[in-house]
C-alpha positions in Angstrom: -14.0 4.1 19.3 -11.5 2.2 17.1 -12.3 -0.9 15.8 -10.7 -4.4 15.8 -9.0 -5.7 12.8 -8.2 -9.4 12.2 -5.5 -10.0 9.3 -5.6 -13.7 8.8 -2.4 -14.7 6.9 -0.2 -11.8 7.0 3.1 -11.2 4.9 5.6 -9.1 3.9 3.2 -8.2 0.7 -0.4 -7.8 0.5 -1.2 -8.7 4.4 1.3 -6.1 5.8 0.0 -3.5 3.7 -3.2 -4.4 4.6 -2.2 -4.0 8.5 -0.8 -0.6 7.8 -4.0 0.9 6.1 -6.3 -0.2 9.1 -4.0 1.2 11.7 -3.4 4.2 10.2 -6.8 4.8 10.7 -6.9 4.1 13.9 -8.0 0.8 14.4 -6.1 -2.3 16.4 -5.2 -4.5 13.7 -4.4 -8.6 15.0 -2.1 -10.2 13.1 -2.2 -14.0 12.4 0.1 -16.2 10.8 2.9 -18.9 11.8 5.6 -16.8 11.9 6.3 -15.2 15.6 9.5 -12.8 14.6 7.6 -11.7 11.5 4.7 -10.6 13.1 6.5 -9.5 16.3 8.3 -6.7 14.3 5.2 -5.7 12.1 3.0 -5.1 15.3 6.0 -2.9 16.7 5.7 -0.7 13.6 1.4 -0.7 13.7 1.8 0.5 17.1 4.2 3.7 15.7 1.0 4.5 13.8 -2.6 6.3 14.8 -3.6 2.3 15.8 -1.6 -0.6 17.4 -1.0 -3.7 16.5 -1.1 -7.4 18.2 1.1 -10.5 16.5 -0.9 -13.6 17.7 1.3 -16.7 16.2 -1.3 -18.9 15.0 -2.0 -22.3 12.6 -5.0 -21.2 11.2 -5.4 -24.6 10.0 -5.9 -25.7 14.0 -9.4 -25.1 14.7 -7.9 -24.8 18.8 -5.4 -22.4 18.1 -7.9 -20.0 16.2 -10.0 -20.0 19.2 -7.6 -19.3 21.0 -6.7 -16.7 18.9 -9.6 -14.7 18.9 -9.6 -14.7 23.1 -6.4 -13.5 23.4 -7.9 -10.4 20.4 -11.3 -10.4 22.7 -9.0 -9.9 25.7 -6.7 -7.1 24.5 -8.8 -5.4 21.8 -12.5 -6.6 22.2 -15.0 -7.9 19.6 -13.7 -8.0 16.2 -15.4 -5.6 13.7 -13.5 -6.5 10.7 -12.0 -9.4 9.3 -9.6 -9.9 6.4 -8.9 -13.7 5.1 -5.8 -13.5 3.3 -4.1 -17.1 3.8 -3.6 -19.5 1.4 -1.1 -22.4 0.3 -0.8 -24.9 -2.2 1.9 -26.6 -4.6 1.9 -25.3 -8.0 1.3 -28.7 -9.7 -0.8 -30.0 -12.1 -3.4 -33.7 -11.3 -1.0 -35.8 -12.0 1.8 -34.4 -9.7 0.2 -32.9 -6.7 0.2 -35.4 -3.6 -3.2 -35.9 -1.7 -1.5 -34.2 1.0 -0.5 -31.5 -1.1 -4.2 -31.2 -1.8 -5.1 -31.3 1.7 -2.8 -28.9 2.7 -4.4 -26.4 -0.3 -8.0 -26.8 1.5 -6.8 -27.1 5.3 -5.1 -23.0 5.0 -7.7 -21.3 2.2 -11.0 -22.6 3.0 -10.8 -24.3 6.0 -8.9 -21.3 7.7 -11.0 -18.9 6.4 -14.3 -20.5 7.3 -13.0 -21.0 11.0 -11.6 -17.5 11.7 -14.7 -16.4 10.2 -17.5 -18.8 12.7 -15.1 -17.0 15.2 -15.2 -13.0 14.0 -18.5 -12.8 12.9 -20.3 -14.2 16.2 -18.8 -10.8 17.5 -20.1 -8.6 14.2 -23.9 -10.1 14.7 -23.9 -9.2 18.4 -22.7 -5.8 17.8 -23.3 -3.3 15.0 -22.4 -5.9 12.2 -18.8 -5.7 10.5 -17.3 -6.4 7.1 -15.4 -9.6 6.0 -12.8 -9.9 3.3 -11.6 -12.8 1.7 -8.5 -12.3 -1.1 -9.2 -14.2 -4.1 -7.1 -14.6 -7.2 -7.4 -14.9 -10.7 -8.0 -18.9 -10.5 -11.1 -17.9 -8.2 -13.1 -17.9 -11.5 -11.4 -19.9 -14.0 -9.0 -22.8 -13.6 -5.3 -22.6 -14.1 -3.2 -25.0 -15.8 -0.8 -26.8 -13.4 -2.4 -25.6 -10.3 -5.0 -27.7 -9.5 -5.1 -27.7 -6.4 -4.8 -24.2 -6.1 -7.4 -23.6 -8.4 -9.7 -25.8 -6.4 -9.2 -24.1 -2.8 -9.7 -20.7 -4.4 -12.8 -21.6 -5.5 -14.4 -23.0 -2.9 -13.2 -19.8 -0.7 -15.1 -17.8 -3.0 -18.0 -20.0 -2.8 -18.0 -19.5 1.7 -17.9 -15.9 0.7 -20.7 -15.5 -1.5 -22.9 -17.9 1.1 -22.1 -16.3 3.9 -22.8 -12.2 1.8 -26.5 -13.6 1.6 -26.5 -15.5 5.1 -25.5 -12.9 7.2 -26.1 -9.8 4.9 -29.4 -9.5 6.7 -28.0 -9.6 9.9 -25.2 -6.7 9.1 -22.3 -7.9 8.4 -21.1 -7.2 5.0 -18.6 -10.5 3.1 -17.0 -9.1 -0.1 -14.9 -11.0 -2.3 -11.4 -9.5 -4.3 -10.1 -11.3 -6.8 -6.3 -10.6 -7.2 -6.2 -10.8 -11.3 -2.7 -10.5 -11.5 0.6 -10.5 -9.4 1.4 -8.3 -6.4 4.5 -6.4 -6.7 7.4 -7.8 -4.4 9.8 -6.0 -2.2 12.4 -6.3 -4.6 13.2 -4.3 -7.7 11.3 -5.7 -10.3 11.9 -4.5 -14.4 8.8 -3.0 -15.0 6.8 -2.4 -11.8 2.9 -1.3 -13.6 2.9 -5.0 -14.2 2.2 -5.6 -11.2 -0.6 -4.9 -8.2 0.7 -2.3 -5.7 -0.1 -3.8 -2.2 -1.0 -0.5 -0.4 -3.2 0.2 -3.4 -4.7 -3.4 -3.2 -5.1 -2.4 1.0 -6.7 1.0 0.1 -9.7 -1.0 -1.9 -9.8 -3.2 1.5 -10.5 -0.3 3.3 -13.1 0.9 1.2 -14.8 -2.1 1.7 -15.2 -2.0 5.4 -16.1 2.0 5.0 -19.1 0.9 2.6 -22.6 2.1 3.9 -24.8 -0.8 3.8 -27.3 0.2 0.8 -24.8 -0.4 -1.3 -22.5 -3.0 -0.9 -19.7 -4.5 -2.7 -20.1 -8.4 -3.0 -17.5 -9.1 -5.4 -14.8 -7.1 -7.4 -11.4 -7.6 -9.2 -8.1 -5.6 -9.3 -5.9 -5.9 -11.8 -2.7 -4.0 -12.9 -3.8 -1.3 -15.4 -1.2 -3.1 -18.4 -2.4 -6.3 -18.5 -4.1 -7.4 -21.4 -7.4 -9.6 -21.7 
């Protein structure tokens, strides 16, 4: 039986790769994210693969519209086995130039998105056979970044859900594992010297492996990073 897939916050980069590893394997991958023609022509493609996909258009800082999200995934595809939390958005300022709303607006689409599309999927993983959540960190989920306070501060309170909710609901089946993204994900375009950089469909390979862990042995927390970085 294929399972259901939730992308929350999907993108030409790390989401759509994402999207395509899933439904490859068969499952019916959701996509979420503001942008209808985006994820109209993405979900055309998922459903060329072994899977299919479904755009929902959706604020995911709208507590309503996730809800009604996850119906409208319910009603086409049925209880969501896996969910990956992939939004986030902030201003890349430092205290003294990022707005309160700017702030807000860092919190509202990281934490509070992610902590509402979760209360929705994993209501569905408890009452079925359990399920695997993933929520994409980055490198400012563990130490602070100069000039990005607030999004330094959203990141890290999204790690904190995730590693509350692994010993929550890691009882009860569902298995919450947290990537951090320690360096940049290589863009569409050309770029001088591409090992600098995360390949996406490598970053989505690890997502899969996730959700395919058996449960004495799983993965809370674990960081990528491009093989020429130093440290």
């Amino acid at each position: 039986m294929a399972r259901t897939v939730v992308v929350a916050g999907v993108g030409p980069g790390l989401g759509a790769s994402v999207a395509h590893r899933f439904a490859t394997e068969g499952c019916d991958v959701a996509l979420l994210a503001r942008s209808a023609s985006y994820l109209d022509g993405l979900a055309a493609e998922l459903d060329g693969t072994e899977g299919s996909g479904l755009a929902v258009p959706t604020d995911l800082t709208d507590e309503s519209a996730v809800r009604e999200a996850f119906a409208e995934i319910r009603e086409a595809f049925g209880p969501v086995d896996v969910l990956v939390n992939n939004a986030s958005g902030a201003a890349w300022k430092g205290l003294r130039d990022v707005s309160v709303d700017e702030l807000d607006r860092a919190w509202e689409v990281g934490p509070r998105g992610g902590f509402l599309c979760a209360q929705e999927a994993v209501e569905d993983m408890v009452a079925g056979d359990g399920g695997t959540v993933v929520f994409t960190g980055a490198t400012t989920s563990v130490r602070g970044r100069e000039g990005a306070v607030g999004f330094s501060a959203a990141k890290f309170a999204v790690r904190g859900i995730a590693e509350s909710m692994a010993r929550e609901l890691g009882p009860e089946g569902v298995h919450v594992a947290h990537v951090v993204i320690d360096g940049q994900i290589r863009p569409d375009a050309d770029v001088a010297d591409p090992e600098a950089y995360l390949d996406p469909d490598d970053v989505a390979e690890t997502y899969w492996r996730l959700a395919e862990q058996n449960r004495s042995a799983w993965t809370l927390e674990l960081d990528l990073r491009p093989h020429v970085e130093e440290f």
